[in-house]
N, CA, C and O atoms as a printed pandas DataFrame, in Angstrom:
     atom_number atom_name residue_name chain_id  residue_number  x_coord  y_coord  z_coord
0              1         N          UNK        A               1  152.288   34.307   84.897
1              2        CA          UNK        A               1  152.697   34.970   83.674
2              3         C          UNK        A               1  154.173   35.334   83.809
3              4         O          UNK        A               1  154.427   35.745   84.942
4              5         N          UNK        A               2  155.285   35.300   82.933
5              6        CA          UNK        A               2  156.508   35.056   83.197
6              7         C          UNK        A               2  156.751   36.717   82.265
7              8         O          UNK        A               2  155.993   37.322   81.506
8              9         N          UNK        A               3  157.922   36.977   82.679
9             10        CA          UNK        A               3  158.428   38.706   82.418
10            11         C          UNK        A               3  158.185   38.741   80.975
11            12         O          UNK        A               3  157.801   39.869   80.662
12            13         N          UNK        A               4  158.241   38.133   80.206
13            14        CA          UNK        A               4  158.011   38.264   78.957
14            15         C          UNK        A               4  156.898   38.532   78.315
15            16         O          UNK        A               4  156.865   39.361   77.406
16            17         N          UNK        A               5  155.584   37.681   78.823
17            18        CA          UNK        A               5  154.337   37.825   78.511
18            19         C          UNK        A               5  154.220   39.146   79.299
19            20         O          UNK        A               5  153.846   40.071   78.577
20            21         N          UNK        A               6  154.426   39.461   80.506
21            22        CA          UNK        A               6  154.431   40.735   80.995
22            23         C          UNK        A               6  154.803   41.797   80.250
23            24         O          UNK        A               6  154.040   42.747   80.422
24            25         N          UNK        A               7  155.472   41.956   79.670
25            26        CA          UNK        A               7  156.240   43.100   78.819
26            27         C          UNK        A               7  155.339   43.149   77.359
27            28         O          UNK        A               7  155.001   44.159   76.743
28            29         N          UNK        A               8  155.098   41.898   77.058
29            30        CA          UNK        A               8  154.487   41.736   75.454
30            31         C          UNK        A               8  152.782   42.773   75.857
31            32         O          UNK        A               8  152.394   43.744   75.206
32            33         N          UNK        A               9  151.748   41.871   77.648
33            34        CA          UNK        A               9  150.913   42.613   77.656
34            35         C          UNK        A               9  151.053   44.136   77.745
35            36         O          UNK        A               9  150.207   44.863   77.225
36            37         N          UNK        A              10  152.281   44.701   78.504
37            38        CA          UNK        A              10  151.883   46.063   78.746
38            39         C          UNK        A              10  152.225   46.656   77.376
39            40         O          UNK        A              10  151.691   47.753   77.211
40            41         N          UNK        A              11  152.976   46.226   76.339
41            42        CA          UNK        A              11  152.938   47.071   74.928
42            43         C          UNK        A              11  151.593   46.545   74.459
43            44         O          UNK        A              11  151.433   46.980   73.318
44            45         N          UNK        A              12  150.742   45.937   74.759
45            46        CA          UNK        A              12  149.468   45.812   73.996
46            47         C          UNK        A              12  148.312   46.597   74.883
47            48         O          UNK        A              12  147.190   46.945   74.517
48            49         N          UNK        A              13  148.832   46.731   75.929
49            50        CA          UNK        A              13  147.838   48.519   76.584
50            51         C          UNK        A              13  148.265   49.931   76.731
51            52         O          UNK        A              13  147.682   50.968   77.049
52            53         N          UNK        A              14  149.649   49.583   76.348
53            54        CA          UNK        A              14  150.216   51.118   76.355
54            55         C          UNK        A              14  149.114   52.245   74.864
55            56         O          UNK        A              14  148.496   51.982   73.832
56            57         N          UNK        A              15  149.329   53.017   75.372
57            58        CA          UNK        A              15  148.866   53.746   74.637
58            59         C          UNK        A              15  150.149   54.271   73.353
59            60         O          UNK        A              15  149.929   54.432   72.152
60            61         N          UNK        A              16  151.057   54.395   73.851
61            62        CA          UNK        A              16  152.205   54.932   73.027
62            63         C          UNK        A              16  153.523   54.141   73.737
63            64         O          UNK        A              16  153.678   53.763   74.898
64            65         N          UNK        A              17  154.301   54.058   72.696
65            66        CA          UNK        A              17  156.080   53.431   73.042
66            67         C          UNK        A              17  156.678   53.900   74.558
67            68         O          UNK        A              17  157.344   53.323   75.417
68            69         N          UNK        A              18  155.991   55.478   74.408
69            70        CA          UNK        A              18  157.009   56.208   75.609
70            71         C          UNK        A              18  156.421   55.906   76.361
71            72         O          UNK        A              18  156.648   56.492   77.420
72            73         N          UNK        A              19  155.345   54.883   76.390
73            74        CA          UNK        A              19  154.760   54.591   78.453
74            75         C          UNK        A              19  155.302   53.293   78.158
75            76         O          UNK        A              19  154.445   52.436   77.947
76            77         N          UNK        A              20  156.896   52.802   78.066
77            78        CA          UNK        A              20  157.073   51.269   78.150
78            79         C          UNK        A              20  158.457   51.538   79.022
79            80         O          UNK        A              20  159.229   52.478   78.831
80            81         N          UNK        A              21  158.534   50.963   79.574
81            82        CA          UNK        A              21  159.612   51.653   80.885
82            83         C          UNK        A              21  160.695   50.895   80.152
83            84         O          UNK        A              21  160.704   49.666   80.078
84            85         N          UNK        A              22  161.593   51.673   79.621
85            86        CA          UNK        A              22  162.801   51.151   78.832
86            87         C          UNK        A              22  163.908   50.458   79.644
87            88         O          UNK        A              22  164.676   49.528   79.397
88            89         N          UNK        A              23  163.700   51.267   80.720
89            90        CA          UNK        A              23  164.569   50.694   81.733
90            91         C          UNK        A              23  164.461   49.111   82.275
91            92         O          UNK        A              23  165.380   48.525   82.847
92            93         N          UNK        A              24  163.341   48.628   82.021
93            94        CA          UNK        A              24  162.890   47.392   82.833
94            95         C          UNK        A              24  163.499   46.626   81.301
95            96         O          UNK        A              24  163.921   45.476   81.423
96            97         N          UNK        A              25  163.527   47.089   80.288
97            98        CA          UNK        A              25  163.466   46.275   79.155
98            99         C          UNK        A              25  164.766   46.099   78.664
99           100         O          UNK        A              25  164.857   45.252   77.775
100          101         N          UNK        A              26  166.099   46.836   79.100
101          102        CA          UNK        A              26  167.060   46.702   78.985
102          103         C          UNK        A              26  167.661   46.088   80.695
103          104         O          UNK        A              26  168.880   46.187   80.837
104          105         N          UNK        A              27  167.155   45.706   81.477
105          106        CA          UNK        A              27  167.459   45.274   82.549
106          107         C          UNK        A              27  167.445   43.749   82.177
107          108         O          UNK        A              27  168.355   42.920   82.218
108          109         N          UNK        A              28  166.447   43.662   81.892
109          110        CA          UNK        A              28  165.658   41.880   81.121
110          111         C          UNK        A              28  166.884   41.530   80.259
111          112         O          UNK        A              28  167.531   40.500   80.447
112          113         N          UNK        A              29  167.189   42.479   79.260
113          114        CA          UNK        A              29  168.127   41.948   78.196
114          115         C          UNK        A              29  169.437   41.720   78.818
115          116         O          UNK        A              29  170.227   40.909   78.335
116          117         N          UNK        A              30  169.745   42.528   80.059
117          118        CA          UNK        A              30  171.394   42.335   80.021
118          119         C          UNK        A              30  171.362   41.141   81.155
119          120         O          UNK        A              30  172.471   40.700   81.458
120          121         N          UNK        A              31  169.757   40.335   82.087
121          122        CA          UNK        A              31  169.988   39.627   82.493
122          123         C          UNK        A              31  170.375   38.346   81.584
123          124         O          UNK        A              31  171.276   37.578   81.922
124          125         N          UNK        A              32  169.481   38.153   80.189
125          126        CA          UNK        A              32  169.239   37.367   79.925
126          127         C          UNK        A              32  170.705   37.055   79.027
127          128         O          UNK        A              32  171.235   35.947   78.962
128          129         N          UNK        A              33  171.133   38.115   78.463
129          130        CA          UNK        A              33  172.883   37.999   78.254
130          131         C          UNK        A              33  173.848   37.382   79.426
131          132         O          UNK        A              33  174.469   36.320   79.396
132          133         N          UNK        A              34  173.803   38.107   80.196
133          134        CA          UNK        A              34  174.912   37.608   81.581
134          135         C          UNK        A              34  174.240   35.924   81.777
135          136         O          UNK        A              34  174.896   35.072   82.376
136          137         N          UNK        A              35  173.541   35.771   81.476
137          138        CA          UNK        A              35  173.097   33.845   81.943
138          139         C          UNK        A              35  173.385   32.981   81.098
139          140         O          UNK        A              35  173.427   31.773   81.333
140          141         N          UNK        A              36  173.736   33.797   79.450
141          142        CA          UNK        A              36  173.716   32.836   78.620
142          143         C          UNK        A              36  175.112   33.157   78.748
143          144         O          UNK        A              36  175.629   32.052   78.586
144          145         N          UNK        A              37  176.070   33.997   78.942
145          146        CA          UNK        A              37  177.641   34.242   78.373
146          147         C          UNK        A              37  178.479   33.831   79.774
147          148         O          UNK        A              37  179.514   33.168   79.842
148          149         N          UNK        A              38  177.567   34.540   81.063
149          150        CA          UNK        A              38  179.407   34.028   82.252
150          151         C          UNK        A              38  178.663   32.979   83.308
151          152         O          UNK        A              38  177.523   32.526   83.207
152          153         N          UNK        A              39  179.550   32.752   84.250
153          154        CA          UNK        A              39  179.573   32.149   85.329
154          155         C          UNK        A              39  178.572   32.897   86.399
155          156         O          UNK        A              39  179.001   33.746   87.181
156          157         N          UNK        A              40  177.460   32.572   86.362
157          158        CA          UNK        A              40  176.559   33.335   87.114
158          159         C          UNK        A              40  176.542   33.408   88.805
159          160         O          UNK        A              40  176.150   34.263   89.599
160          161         N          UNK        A              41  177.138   32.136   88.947
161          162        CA          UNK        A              41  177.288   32.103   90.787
162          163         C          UNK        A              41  178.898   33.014   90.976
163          164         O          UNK        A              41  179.774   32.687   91.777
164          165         N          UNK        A              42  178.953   33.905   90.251
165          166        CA          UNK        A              42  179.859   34.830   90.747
166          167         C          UNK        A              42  180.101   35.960   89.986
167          168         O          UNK        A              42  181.057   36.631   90.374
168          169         N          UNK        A              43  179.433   36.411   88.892
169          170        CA          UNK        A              43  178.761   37.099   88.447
170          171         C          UNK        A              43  177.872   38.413   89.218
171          172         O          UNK        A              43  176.748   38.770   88.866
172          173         N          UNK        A              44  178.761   39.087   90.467
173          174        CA          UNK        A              44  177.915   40.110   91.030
174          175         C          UNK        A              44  176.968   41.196   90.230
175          176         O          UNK        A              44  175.870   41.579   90.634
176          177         N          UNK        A              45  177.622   41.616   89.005
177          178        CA          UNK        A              45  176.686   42.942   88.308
178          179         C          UNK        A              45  175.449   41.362   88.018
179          180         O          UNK        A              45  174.684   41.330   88.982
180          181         N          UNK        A              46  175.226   40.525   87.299
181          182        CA          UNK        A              46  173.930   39.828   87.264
182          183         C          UNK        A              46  173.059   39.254   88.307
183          184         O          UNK        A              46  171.878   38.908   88.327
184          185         N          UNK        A              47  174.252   39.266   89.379
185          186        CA          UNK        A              47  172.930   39.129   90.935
186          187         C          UNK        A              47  172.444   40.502   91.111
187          188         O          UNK        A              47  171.266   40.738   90.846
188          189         N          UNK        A              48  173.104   41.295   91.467
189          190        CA          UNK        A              48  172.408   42.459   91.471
190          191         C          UNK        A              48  171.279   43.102   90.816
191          192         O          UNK        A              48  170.427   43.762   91.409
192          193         N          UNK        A              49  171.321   42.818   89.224
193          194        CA          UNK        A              49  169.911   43.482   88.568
194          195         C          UNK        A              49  169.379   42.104   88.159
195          196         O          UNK        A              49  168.616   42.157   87.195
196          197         N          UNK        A              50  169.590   40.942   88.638
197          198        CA          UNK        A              50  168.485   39.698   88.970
198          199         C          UNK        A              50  168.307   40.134   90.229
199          200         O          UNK        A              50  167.826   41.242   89.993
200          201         N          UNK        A              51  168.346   40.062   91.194
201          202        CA          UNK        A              51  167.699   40.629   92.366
202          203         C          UNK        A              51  166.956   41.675   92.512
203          204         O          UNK        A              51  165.943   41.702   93.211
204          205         N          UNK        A              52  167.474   42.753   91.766
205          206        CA          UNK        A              52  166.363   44.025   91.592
206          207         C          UNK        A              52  165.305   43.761   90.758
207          208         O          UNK        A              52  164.136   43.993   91.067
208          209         N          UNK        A              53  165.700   43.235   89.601
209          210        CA          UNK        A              53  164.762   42.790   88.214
210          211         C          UNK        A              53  163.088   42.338   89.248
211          212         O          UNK        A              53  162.036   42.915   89.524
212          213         N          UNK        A              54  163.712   41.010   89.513
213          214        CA          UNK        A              54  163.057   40.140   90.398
214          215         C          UNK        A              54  162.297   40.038   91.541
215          216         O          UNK        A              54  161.496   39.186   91.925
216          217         N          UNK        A              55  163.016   41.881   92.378
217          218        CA          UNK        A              55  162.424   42.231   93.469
218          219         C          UNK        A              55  162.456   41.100   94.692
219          220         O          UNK        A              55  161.424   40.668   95.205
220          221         N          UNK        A              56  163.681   40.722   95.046
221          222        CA          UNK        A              56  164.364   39.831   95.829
222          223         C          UNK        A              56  165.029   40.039   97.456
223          224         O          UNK        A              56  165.239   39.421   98.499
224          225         N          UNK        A              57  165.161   41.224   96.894
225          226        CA          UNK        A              57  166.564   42.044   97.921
226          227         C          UNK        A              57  165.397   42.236   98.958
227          228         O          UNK        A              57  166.008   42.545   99.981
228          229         N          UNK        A              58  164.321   42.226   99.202
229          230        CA          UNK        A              58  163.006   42.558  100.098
230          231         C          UNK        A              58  162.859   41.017  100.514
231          232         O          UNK        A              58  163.233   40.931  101.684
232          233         N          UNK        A              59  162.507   39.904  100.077
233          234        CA          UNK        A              59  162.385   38.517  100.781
234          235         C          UNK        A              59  163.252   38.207  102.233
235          236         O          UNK        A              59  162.966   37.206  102.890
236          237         N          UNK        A              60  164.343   39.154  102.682
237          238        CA          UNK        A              60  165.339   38.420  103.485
238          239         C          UNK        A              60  166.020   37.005  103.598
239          240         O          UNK        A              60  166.155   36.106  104.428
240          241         N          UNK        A              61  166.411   37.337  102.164
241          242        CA          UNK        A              61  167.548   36.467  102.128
242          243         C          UNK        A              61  168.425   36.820  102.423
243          244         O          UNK        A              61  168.932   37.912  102.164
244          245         N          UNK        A              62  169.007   35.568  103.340
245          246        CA          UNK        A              62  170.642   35.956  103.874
246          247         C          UNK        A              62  171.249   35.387  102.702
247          248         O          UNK        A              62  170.829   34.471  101.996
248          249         N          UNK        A              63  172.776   36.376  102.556
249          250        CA          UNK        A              63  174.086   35.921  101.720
250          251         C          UNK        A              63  174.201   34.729  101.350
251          252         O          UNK        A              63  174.268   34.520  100.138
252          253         N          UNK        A              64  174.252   33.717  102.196
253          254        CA          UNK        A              64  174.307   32.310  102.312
254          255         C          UNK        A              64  173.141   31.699  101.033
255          256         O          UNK        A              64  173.425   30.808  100.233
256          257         N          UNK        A              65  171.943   32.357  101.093
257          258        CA          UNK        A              65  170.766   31.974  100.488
258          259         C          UNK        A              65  171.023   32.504   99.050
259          260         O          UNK        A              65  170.773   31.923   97.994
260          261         N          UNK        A              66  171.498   33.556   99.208
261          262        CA          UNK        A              66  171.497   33.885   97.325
262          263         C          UNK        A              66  172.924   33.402   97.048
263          264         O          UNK        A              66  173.377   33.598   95.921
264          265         N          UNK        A              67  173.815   32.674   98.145
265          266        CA          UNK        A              67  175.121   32.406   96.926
266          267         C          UNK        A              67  174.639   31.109   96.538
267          268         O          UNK        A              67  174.825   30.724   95.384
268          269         N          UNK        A              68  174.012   30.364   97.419
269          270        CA          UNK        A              68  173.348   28.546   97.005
270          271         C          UNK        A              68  172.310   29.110   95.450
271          272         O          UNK        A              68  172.291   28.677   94.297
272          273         N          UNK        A              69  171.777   29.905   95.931
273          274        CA          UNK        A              69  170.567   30.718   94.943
274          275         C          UNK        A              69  171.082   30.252   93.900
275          276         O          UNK        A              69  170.695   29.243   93.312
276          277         N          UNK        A              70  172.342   31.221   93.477
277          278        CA          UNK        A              70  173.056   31.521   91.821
278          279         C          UNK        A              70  173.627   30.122   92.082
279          280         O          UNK        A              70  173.101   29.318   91.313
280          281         N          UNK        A              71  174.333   29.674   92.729
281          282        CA          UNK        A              71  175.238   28.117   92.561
282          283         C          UNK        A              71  174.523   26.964   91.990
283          284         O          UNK        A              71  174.958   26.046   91.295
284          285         N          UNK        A              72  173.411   27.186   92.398
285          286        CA          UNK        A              72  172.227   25.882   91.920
286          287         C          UNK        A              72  171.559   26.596   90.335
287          288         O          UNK        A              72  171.389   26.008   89.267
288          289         N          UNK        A              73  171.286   28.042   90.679
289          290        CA          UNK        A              73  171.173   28.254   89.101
290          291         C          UNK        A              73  171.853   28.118   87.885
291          292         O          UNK        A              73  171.365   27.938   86.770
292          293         N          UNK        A              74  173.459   28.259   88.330
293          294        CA          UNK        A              74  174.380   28.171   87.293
294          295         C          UNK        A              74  174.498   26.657   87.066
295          296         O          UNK        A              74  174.739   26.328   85.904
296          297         N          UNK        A              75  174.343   25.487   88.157
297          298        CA          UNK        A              75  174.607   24.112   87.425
298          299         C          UNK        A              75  173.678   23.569   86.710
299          300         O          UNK        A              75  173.821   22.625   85.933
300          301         N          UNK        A              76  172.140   24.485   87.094
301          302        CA          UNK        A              76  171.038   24.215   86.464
302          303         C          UNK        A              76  170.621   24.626   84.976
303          304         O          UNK        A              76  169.850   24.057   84.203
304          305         N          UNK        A              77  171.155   25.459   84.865
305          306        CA          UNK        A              77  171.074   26.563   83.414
306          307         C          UNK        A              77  170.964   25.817   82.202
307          308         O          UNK        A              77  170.018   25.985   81.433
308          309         N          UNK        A              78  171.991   24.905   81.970
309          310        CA          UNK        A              78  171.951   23.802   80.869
310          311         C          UNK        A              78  170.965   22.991   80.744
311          312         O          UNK        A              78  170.825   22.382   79.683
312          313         N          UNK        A              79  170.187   22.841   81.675
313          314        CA          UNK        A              79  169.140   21.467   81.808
314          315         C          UNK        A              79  167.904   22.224   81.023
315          316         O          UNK        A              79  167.480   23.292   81.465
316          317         N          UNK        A              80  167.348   21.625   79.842
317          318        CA          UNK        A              80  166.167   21.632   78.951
318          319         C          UNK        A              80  164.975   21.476   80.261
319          320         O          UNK        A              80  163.981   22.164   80.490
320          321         N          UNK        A              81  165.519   20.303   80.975
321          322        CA          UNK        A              81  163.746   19.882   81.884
322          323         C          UNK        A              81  164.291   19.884   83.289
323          324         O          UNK        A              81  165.492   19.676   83.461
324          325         N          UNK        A              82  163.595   20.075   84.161
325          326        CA          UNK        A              82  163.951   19.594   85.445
326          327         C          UNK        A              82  162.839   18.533   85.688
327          328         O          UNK        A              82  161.690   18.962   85.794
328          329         N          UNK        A              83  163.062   17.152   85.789
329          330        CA          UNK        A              83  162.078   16.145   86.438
330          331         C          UNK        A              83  161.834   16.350   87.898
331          332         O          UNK        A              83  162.490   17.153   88.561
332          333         N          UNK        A              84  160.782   15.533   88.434
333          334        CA          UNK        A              84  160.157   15.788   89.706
334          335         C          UNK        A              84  161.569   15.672   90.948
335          336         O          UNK        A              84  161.268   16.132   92.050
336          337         N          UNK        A              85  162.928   15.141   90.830
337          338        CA          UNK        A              85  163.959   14.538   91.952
338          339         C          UNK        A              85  164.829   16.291   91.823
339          340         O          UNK        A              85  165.270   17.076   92.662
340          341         N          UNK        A              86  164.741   16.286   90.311
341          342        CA          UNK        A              86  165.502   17.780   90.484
342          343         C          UNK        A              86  165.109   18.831   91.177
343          344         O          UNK        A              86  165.836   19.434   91.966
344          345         N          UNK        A              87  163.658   19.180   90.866
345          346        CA          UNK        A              87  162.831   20.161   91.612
346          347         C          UNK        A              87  163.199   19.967   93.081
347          348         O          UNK        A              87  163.776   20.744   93.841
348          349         N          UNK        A              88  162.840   19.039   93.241
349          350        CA          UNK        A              88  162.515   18.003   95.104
350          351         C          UNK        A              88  164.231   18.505   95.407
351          352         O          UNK        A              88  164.402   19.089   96.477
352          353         N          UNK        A              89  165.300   18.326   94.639
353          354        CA          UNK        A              89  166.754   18.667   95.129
354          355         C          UNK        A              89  167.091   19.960   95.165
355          356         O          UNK        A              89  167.923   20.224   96.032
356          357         N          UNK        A              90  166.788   20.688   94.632
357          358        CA          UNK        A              90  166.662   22.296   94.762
358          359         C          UNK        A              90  165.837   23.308   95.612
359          360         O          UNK        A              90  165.872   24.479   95.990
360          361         N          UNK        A              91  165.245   22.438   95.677
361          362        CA          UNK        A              91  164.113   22.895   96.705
362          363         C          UNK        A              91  164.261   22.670   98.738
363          364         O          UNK        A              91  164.212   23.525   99.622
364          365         N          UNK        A              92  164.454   21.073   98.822
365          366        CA          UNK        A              92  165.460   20.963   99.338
366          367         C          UNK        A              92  167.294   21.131  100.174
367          368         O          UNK        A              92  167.879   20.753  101.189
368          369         N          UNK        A              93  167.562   21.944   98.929
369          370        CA          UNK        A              93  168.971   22.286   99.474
370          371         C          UNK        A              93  168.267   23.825   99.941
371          372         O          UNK        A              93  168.801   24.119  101.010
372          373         N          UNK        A              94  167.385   24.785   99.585
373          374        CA          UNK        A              94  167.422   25.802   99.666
374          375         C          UNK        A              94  166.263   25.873  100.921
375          376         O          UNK        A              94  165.880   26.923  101.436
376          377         N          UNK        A              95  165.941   24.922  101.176
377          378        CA          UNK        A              95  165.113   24.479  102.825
378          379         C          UNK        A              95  166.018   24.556  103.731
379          380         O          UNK        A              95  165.646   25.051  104.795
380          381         N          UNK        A              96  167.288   24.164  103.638
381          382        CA          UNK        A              96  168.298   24.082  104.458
382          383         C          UNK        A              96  169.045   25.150  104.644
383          384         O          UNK        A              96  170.121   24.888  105.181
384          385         N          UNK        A              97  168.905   26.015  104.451
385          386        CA          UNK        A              97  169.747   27.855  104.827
386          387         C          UNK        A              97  168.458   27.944  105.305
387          388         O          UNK        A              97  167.393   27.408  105.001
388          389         N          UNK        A              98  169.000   29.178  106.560
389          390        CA          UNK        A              98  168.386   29.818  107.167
390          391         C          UNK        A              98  168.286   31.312  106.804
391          392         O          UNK        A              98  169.198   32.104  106.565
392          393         N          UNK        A              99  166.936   31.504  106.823
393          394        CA          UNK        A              99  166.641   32.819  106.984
394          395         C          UNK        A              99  167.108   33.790  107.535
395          396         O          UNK        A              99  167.775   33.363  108.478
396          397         N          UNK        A             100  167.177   35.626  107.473
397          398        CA          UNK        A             100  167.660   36.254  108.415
398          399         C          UNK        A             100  166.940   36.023  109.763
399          400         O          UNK        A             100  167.452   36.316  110.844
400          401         N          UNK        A             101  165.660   35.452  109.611
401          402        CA          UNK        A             101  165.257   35.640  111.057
402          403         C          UNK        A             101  165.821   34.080  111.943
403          404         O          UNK        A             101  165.770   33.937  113.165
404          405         N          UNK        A             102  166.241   33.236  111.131
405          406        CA          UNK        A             102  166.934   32.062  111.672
406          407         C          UNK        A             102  165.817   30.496  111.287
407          408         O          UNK        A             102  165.949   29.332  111.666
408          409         N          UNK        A             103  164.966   31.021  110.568
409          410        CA          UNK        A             103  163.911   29.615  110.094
410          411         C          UNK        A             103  164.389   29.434  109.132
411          412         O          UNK        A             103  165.154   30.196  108.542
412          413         N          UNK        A             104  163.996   28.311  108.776
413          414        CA          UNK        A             104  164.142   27.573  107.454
414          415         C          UNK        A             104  163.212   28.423  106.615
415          416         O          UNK        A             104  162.825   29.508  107.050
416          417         N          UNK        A             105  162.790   27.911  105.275
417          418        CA          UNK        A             105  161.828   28.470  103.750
418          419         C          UNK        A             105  160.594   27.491  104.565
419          420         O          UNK        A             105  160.704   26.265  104.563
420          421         N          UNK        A             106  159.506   28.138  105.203
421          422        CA          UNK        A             106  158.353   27.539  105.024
422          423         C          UNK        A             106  157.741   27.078  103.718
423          424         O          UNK        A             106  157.215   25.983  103.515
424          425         N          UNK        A             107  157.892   28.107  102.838
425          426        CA          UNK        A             107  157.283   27.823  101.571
426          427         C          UNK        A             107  157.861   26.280  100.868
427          428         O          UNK        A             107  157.388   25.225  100.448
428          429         N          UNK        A             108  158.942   26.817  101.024
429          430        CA          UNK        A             108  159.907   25.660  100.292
430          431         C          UNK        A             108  159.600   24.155  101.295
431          432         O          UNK        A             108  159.564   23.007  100.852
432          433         N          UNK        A             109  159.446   24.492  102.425
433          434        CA          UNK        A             109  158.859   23.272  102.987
434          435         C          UNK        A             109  157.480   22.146  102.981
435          436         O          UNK        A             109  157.193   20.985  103.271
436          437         N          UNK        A             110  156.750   23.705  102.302
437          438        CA          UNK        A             110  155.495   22.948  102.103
438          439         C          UNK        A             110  155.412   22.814  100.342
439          440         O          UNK        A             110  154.295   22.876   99.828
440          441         N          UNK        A             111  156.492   22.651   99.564
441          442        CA          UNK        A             111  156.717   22.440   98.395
442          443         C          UNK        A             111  157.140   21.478   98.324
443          444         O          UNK        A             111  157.125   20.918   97.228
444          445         N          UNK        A             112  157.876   20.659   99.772
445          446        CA          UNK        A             112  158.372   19.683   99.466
446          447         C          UNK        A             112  157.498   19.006   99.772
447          448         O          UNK        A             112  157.460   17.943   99.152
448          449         N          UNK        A             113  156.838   19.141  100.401
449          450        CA          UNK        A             113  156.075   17.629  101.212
450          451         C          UNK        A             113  154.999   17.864  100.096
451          452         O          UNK        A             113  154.220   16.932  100.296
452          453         N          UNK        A             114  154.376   18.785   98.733
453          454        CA          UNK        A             114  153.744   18.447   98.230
454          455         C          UNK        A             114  154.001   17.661   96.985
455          456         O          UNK        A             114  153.195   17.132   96.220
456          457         N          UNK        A             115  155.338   17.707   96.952
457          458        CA          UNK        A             115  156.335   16.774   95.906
458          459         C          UNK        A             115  156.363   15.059   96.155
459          460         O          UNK        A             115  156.459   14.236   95.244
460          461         N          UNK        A             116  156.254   14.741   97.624
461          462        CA          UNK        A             116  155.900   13.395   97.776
462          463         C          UNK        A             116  155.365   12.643   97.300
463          464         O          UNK        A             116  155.295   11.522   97.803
C-alpha cells in the first residue's frame, strides 16, 4: 500500500480531522513538490524529510548509498515505466555500495538473481 492509500485509509478510520497527523501530510506534500520542481540528488532539505518521511536514516545507509540513492532517483524521475533492464540496473548499481557494516544489499542481491 503506497503513502497515499495510507493517508486516504487512516481518514476513513479516524474518527475526527484532528486524529490525522498534519504533520505527516504536509511532509508528503513538500516531498512531492521538491521532486517535481529541483534537482533532487542535491537537494539536502528533500533528502532529509524523504529519509525521515520514509524512515531510512535507521537502514544504515552509508553517505555513499543515499548520494547513488537520489542520483539514480533524479535521472529516473522522468521515466513513465521502468522495464525489467532498468529495474535489474538500479538495483544493481545499488548492490555495489557497501553497507556501514561493509556488505553489499543482500536484499538487492536476491532481487537480482530473481530478475534473471
Amino acid at each position: 500500500m503506497n503513502t497515499v492509500e495510507k493517508v486516504v485509509e487512516k481518514i476513513k478510520k479516524a474518527e475526527s480531522i484532528k486524529d490525522i497527523d498534519i504533520s505527516s501530510l504536509e511532509s508528503y506534500r513538500f516531498i512531492q513538490q521538491e521532486f517535481n520542481k529541483s534537482d533532487i540528488s542535491c537537494n539536502d532539505k528533500f533528502q532529509t524529510r524523504f529519509m525521515s518521511f520514509y524512515r531510512l536514516y535507521g537502514a544504515g545507509l552509508t553517505k555513499d548509498f543515499r548520494k547513488t540513492y537520489f542520483e539514480i532517483m533524479q535521472e529516473k524521475r522522468d521515466s513513465k515505466f521502468l522495464d525489467h533492464s532498468d529495474v535489474k540496473d538500479v538495483i544493481s548499481r545499488l548492490y555495489e555500495i557497501k553497507s556501514a557494516k561493509g556488505l553489499n544489499c543482500r536484499d538487492c542481491n536476491r532481487f537480482c538473481v530473481n530478475l534473471k
